[in-house]
DSSP file (Angstrom, degrees, kcal/mol; ACC not computed):
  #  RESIDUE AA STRUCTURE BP1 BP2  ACC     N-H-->O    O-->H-N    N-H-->O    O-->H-N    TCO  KAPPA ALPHA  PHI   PSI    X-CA   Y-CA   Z-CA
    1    1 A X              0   0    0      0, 0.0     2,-0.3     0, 0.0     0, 0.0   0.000 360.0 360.0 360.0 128.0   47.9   69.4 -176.6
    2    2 A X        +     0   0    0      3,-0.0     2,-0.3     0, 0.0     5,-0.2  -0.616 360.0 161.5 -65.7 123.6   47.5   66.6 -179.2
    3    3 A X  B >   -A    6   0A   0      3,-1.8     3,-1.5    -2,-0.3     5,-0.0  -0.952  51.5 -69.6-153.1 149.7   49.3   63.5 -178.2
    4    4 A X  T 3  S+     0   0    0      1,-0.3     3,-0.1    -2,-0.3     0, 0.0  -0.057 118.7  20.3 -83.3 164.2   48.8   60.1 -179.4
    5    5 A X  T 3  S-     0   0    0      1,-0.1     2,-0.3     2,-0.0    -1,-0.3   0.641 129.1 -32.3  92.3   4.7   45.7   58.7 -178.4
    6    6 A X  B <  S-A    3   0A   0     -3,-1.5    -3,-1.8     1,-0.1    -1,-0.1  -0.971  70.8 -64.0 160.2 178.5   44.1   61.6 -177.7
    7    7 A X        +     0   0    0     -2,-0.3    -1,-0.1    -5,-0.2    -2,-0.0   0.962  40.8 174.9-127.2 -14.5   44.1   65.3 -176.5
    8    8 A X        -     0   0    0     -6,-0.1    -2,-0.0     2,-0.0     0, 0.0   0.919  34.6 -93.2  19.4 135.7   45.0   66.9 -172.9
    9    9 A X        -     0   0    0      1,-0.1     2,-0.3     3,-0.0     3,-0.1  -0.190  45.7-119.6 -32.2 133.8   45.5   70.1 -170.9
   10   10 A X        -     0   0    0      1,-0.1    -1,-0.1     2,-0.0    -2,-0.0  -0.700  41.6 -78.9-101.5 166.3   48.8   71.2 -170.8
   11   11 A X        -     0   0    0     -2,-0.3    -1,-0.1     1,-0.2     5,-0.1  -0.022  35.3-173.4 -41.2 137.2   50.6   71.4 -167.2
   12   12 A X  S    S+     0   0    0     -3,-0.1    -1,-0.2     3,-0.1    -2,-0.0   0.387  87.0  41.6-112.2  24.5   49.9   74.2 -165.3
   13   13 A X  S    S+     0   0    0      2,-0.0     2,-0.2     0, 0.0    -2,-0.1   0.420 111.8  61.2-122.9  -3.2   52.3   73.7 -162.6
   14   14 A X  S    S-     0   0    0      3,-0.0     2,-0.4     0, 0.0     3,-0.0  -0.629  71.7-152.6-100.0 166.5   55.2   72.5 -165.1
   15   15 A X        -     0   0    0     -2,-0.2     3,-0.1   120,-0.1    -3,-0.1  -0.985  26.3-105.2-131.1 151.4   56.4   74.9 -167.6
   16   16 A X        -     0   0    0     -2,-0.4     2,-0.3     1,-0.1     5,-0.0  -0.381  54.1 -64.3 -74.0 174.7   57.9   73.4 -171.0
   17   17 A X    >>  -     0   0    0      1,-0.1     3,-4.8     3,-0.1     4,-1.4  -0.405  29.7-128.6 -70.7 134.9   61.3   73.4 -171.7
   18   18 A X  H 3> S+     0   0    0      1,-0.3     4,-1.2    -2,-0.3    -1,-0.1   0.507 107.2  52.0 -70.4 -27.8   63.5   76.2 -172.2
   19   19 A X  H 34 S+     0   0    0      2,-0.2     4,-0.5    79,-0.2    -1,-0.3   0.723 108.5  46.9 -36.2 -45.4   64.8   74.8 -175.3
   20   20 A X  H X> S+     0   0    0     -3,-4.8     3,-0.5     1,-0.2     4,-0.5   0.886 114.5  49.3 -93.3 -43.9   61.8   74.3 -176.7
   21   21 A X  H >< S+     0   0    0     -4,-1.4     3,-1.2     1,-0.2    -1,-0.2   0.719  95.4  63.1 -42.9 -35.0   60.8   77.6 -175.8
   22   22 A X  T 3< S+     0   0    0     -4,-1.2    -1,-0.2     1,-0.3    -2,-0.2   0.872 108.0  59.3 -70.9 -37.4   63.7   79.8 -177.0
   23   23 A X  T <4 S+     0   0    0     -3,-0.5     3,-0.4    -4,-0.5     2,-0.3   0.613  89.3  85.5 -73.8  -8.8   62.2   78.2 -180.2
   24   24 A X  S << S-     0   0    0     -3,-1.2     5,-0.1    -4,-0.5    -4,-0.0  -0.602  97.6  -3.7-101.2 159.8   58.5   79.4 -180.3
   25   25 A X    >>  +     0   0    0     -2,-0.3     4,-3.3     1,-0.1     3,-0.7   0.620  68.9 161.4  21.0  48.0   57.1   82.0 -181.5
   26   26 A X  H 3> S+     0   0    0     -3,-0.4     4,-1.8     1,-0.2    -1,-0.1   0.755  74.9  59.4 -56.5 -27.4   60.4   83.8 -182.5
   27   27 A X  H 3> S+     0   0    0      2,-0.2     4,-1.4     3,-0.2    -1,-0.2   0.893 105.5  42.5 -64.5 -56.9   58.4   86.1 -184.8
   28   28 A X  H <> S+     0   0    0     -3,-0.7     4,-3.4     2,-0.2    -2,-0.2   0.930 115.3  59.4 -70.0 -41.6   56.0   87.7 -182.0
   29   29 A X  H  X S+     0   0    0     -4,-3.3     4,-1.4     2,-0.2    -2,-0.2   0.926 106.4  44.6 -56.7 -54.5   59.5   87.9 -179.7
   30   30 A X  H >< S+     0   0    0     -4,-1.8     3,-0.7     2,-0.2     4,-0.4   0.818 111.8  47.7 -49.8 -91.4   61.2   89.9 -182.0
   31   31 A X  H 3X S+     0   0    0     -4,-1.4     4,-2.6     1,-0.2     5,-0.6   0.726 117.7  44.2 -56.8 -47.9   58.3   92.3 -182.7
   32   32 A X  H >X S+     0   0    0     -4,-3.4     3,-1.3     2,-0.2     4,-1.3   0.736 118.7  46.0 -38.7 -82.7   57.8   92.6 -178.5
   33   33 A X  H XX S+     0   0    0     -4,-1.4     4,-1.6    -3,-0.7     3,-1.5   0.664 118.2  46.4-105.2 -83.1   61.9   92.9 -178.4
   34   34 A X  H 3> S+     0   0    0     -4,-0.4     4,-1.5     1,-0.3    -1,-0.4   0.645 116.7  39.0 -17.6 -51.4   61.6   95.5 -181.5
   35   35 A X  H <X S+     0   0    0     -4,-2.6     4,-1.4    -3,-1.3    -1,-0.3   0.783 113.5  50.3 -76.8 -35.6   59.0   97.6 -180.3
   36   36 A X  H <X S+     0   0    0     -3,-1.5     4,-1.7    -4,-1.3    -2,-0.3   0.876 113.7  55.8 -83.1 -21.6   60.0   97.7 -176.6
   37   37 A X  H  < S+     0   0    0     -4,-1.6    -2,-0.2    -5,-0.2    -3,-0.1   0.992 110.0  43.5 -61.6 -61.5   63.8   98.8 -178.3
   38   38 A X  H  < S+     0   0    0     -4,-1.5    -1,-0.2    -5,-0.1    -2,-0.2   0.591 112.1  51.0 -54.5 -20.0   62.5  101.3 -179.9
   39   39 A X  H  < S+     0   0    0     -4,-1.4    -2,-0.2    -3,-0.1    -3,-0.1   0.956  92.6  93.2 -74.0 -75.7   60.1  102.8 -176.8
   40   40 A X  S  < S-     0   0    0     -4,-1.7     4,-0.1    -5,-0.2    -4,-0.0  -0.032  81.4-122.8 -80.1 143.4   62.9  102.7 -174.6
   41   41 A X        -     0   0    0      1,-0.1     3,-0.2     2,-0.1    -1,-0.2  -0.107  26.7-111.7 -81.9 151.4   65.1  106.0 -174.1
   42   42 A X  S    S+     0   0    0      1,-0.1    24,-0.1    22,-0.1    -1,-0.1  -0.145  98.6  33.3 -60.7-171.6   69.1  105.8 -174.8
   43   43 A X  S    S+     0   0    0     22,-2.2     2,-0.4     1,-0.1    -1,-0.1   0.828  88.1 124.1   8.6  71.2   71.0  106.2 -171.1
   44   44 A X        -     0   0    0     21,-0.3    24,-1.5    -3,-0.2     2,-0.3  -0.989  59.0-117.5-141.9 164.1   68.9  104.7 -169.0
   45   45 A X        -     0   0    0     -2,-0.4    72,-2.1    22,-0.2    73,-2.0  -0.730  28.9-169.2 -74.3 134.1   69.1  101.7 -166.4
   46   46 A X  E     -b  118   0B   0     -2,-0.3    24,-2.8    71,-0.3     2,-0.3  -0.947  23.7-144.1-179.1 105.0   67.3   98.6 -166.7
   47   47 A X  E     -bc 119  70B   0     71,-1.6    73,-2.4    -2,-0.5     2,-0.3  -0.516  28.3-176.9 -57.6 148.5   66.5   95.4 -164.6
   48   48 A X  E     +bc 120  71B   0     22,-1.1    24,-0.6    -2,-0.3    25,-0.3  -0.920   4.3 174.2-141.5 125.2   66.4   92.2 -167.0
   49   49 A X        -     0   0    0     71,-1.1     5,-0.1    -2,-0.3    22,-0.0  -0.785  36.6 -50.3-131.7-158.5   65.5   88.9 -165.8
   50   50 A X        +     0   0    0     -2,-0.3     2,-0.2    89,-0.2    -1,-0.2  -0.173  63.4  94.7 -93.0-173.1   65.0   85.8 -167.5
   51   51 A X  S  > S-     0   0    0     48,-0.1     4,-1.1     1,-0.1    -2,-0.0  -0.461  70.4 -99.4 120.8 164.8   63.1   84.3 -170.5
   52   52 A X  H  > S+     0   0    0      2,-0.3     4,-1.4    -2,-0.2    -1,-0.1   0.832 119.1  58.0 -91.7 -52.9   63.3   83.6 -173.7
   53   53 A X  H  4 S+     0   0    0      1,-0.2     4,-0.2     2,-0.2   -20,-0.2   0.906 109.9  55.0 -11.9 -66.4   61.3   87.0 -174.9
   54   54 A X  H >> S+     0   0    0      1,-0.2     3,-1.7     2,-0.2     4,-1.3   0.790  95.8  55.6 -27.4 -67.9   64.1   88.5 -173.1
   55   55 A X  H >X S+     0   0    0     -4,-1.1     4,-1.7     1,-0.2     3,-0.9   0.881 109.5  49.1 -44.5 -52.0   66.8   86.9 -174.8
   56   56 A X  H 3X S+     0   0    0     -4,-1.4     4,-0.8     1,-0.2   -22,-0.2   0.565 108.7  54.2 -57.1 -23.3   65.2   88.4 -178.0
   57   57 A X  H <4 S+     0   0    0     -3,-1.7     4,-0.5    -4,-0.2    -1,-0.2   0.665 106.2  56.4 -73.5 -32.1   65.0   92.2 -175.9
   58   58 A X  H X< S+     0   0    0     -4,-1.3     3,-1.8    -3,-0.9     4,-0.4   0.974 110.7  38.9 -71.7 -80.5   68.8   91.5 -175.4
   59   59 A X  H >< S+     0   0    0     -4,-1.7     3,-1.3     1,-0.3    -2,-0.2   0.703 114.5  55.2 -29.2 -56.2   69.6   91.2 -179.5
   60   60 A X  G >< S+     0   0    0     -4,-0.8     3,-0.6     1,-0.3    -1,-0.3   0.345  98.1  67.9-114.6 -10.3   67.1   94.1 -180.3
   61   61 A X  G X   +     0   0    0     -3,-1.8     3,-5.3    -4,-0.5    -1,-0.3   0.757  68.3  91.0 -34.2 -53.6   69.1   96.6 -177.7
   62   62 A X  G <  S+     0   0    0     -3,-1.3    -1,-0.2    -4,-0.4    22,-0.2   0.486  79.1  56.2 -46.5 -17.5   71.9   96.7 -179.7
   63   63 A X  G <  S+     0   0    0     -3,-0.6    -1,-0.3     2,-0.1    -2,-0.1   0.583  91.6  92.2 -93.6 -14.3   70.3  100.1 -181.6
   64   64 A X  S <  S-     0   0    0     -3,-5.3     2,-0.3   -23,-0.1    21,-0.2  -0.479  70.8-140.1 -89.9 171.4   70.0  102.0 -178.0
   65   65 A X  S    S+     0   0    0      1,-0.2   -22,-2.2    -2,-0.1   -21,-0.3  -0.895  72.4   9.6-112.1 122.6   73.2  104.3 -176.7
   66   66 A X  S    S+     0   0    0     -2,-0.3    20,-0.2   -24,-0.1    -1,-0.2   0.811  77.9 165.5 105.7 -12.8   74.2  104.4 -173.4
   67   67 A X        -     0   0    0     18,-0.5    20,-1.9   -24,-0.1     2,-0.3  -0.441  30.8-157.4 -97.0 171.0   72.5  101.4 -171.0
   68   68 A X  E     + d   0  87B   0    -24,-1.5     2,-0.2    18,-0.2    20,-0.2  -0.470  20.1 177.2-115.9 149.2   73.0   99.8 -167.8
   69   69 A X  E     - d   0  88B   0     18,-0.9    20,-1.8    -2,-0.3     2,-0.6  -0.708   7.1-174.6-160.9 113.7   71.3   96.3 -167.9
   70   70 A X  E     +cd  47  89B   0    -24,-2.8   -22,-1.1    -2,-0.2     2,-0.3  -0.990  25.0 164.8-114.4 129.6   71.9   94.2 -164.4
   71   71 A X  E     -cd  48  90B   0     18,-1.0    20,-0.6    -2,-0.6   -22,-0.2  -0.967  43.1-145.1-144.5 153.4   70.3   90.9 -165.3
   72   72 A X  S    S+     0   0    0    -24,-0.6    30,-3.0    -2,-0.3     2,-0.7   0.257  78.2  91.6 -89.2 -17.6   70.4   87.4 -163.8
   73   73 A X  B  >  -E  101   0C   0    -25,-0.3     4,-1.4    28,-0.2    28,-0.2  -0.804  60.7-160.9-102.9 151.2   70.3   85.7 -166.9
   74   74 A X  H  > S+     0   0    0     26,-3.8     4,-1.2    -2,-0.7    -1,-0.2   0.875  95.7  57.4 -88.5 -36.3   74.1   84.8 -168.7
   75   75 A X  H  > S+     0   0    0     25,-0.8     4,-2.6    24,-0.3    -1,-0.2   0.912 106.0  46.5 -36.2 -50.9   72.4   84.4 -171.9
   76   76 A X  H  > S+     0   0    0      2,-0.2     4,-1.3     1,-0.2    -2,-0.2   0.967 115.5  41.8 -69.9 -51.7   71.2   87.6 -171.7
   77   77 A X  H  < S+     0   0    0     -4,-1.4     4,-0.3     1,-0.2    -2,-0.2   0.525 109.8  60.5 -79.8   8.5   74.3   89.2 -170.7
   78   78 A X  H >X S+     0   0    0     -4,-1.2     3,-1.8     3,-0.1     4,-1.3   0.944 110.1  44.5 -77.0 -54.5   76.2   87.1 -173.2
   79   79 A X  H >< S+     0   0    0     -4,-2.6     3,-1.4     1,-0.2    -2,-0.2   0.844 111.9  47.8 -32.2 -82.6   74.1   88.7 -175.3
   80   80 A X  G >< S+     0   0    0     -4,-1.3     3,-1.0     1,-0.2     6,-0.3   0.436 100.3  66.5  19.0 -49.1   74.4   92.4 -173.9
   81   81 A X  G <4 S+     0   0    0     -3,-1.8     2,-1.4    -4,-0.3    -1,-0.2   0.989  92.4  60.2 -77.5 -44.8   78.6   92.4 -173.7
   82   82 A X  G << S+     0   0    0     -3,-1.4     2,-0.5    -4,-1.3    -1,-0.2   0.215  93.7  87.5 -89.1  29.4   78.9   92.2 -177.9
   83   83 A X  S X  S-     0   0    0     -2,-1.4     3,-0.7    -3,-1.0     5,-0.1  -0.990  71.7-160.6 -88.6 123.4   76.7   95.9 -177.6
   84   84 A X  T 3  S+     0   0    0     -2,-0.5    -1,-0.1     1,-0.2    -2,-0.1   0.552  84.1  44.7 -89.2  14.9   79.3   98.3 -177.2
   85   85 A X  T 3  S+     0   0    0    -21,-0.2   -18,-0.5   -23,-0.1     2,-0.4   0.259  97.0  89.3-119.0  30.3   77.6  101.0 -175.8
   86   86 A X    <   -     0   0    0     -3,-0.7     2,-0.6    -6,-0.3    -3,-0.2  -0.932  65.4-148.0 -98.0 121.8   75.7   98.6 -173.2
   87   87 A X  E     -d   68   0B   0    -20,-1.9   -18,-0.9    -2,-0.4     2,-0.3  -0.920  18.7-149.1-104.7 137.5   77.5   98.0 -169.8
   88   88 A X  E     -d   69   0B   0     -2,-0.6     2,-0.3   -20,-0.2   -18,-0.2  -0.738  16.1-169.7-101.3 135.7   76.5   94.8 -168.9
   89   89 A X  E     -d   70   0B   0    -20,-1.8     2,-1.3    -2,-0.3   -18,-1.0  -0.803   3.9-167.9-116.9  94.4   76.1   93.7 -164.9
   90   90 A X  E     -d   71   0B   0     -2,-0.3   -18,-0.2   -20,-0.2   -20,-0.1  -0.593  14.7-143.5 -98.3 105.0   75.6   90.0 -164.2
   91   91 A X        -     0   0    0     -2,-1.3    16,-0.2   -20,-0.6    -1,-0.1   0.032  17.7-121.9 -58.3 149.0   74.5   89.4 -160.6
   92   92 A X        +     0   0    0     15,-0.2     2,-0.4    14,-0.1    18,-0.2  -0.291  54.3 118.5 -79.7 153.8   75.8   86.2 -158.8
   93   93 A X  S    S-     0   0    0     13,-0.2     2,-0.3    14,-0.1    11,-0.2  -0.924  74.1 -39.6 165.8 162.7   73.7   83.6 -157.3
   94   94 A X  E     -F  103   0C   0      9,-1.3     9,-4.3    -2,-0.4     2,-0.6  -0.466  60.1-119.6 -62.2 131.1   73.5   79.6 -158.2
   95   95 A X  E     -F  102   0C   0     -2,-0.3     2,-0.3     7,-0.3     7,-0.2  -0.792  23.4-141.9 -73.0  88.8   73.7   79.0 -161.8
   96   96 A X  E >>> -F  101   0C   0      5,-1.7     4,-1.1    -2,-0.6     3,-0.7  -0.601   4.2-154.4-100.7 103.8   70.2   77.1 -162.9
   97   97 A X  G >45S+     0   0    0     -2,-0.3     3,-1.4     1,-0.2    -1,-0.1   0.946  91.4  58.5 -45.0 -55.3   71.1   74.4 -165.6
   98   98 A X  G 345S+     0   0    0      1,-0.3    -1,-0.2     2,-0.1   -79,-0.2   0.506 128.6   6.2 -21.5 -57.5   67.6   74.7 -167.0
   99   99 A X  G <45S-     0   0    0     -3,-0.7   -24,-0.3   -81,-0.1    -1,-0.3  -0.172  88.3-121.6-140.9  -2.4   67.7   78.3 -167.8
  100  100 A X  T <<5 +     0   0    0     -3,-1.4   -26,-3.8    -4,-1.1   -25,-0.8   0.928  67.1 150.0  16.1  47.9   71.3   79.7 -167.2
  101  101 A X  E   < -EF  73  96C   0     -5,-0.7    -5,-1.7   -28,-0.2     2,-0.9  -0.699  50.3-134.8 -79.2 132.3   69.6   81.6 -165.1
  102  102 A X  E     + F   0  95C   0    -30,-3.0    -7,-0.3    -2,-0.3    -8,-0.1  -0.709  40.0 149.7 -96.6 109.8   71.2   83.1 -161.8
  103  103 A X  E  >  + F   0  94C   0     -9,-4.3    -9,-1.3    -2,-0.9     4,-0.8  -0.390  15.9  83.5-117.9-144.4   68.8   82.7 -158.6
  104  104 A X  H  > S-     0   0    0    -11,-0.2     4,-1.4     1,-0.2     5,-0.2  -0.136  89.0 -57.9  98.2 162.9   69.3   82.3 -154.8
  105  105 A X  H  > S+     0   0    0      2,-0.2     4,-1.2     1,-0.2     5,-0.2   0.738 131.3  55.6 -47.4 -33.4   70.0   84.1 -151.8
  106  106 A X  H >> S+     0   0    0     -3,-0.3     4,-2.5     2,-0.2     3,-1.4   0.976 109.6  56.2 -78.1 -51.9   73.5   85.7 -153.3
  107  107 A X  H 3X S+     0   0    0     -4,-0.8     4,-1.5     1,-0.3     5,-0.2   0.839 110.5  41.5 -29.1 -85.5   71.0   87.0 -156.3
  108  108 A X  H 3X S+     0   0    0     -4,-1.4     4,-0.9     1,-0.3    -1,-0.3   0.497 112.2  48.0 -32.2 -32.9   68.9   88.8 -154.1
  109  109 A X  H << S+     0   0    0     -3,-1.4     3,-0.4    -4,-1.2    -1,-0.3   0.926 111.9  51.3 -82.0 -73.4   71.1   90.3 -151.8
  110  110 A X  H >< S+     0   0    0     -4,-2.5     3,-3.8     1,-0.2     4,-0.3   0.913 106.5  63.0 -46.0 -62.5   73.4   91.6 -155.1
  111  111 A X  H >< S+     0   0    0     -4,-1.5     3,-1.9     1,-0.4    -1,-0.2   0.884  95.1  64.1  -9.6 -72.6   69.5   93.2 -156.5
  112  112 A X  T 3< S+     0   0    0     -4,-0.9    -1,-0.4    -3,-0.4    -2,-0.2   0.312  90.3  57.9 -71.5  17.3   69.6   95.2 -153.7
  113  113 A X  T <  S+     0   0    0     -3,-3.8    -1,-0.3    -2,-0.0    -2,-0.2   0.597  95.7  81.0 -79.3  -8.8   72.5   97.0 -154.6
  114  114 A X    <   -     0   0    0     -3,-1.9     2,-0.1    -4,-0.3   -67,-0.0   0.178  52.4-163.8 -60.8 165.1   71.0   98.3 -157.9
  115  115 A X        -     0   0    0     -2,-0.0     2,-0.1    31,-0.0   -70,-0.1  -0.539  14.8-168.3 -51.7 107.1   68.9  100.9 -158.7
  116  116 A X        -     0   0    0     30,-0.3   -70,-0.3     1,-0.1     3,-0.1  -0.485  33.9-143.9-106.6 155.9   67.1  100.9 -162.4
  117  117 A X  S    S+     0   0    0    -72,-2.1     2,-0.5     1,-0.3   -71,-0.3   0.775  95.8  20.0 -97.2 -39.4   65.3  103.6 -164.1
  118  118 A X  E     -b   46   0B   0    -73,-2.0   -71,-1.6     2,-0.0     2,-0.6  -0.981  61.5-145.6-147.3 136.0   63.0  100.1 -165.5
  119  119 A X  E     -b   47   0B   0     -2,-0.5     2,-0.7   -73,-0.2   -71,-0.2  -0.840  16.1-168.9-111.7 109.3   62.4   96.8 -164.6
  120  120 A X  E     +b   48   0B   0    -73,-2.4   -71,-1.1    -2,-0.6   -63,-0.1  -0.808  24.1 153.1-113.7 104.6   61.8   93.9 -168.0
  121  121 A X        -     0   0    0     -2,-0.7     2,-0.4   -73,-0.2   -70,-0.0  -0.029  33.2-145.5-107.3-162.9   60.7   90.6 -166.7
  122  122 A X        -     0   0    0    -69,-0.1     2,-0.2    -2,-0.0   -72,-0.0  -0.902  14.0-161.1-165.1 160.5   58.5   87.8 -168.6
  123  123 A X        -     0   0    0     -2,-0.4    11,-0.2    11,-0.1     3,-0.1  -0.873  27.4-114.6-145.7 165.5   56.1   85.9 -166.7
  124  124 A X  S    S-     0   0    0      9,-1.5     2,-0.3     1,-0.3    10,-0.2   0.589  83.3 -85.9 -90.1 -13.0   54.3   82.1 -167.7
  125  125 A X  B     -G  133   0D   0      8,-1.1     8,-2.0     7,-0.0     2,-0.6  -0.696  43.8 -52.6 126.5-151.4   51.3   84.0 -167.8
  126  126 A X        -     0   0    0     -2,-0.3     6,-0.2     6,-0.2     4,-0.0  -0.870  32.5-145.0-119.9 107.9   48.0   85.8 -166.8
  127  127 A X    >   -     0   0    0     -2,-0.6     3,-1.2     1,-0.1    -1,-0.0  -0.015  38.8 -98.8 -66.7 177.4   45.2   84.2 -164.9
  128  128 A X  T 3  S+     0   0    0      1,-0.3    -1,-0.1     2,-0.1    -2,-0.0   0.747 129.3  57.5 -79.0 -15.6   41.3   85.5 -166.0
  129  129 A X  T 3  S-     0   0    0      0, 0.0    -1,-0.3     0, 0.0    -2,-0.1   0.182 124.3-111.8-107.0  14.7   41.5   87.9 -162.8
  130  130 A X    <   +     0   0    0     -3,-1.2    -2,-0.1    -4,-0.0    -4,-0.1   0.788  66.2 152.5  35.8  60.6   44.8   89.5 -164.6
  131  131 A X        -     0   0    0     -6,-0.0     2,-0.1     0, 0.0    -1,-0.0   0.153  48.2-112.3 -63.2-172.7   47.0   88.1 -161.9
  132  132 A X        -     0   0    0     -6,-0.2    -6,-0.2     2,-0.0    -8,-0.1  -0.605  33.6-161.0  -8.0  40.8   50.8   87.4 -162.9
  133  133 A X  B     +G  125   0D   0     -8,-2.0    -9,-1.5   -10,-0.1    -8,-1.1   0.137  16.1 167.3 -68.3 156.4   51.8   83.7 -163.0
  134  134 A X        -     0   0    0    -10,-0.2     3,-0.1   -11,-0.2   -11,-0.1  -0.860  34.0-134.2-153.3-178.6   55.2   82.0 -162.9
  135  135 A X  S    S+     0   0    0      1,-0.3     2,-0.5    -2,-0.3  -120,-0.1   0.486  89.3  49.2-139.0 -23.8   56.5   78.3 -162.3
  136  136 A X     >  -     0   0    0      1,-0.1     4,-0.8     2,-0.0    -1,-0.3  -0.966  56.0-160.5-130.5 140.7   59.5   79.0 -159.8
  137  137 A X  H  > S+     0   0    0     -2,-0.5     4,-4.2     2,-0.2    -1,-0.1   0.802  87.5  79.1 -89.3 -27.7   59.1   81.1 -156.8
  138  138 A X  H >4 S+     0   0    0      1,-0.2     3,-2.3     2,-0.1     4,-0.5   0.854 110.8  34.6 -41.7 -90.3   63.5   81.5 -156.8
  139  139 A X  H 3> S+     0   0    0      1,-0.2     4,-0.7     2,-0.2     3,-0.3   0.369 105.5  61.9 -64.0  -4.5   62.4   84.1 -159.6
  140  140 A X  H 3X S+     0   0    0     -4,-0.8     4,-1.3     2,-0.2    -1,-0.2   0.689 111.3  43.7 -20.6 -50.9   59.4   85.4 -158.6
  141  141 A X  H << S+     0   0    0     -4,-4.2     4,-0.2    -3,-2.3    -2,-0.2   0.491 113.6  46.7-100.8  10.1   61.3   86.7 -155.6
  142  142 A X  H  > S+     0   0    0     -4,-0.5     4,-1.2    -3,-0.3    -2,-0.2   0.745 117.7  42.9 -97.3 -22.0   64.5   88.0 -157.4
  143  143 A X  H  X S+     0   0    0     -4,-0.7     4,-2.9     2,-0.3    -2,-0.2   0.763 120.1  45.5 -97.7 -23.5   62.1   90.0 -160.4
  144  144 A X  H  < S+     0   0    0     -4,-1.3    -1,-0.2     1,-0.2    -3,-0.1   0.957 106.1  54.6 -66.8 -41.7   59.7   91.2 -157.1
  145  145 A X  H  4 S+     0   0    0     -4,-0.2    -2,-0.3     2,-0.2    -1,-0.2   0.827 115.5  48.9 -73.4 -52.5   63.5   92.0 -155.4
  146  146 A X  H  <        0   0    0     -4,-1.2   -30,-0.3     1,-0.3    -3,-0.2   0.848 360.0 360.0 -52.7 -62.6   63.7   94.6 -159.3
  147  147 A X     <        0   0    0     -4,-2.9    -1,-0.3   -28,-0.0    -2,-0.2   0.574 360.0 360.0 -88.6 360.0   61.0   96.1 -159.2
């Protein structure tokens, strides 16, 4: 990262902000959110958790017939409700300024009433050994609780 005075590593234990994120690379989210719309069959069920990707898989829905979506993020299911042939399930849990994300113990526990034909997550990204990374372990263990 260019900063004045200099250049630096960016965090790898902070992630930037969710603001700033929803705002990058909107062009490659849409084509993910576009392509993965188009892949995925009308009437089927489908975990959602959060990210900003996501949000852009929630807009790009709108052309399938027929889904289930239980997701934790309200963004996403804000999105979701103005489908009308998507029924939208937003599990309970504490309500994460950050992210208006839902995590927590009530999350996890509601997850396990669910069953999804497909589980669409986002992760903060891929170590060299293709590992999975993320920055809070509350959603690590509700999108592990999905799949």
């Amino acid at each position: 990262m260019r900063h004045h005075g200099g250049a630096s590593m960016p965090s790898s234990v902070t992630n930037t902000s969710y603001a700033l994120r929803r705002s990058e690379f909107t062009r490659e989210k849409n084509r993910i959110a576009n392509r993965l719309a188009q892949w995925l069959p009308d009437r089927c069920s489908l975990f959602m958790s959060l990210g900003t990707t996501l949000l852009a898989v929630a807009q790009a829905l709108g052309a399938r017939k027929e889904l289930k979506v239980i997701t934790n993020s309200v963004e996403a299911a804000q999105t979701l409700v103005t489908h009308a042939e998507t029924e939208v399930i937003l599990l309970g849990g504490h309500l994460q300024r950050r992210n208006l994300g839902v995590s927590g113990t009530g999350t996890l526990v509601a997850v396990e009433q669910y069953r999804a034909d497909l589980c669409l997550f986002s992760v903060g990204g891929i170590d060299a050994e293709g590992n999975l990374l993320d920055y809070h372990e509350a959603e690590v263990d509700i999108v592990r609780a999905m799949l």
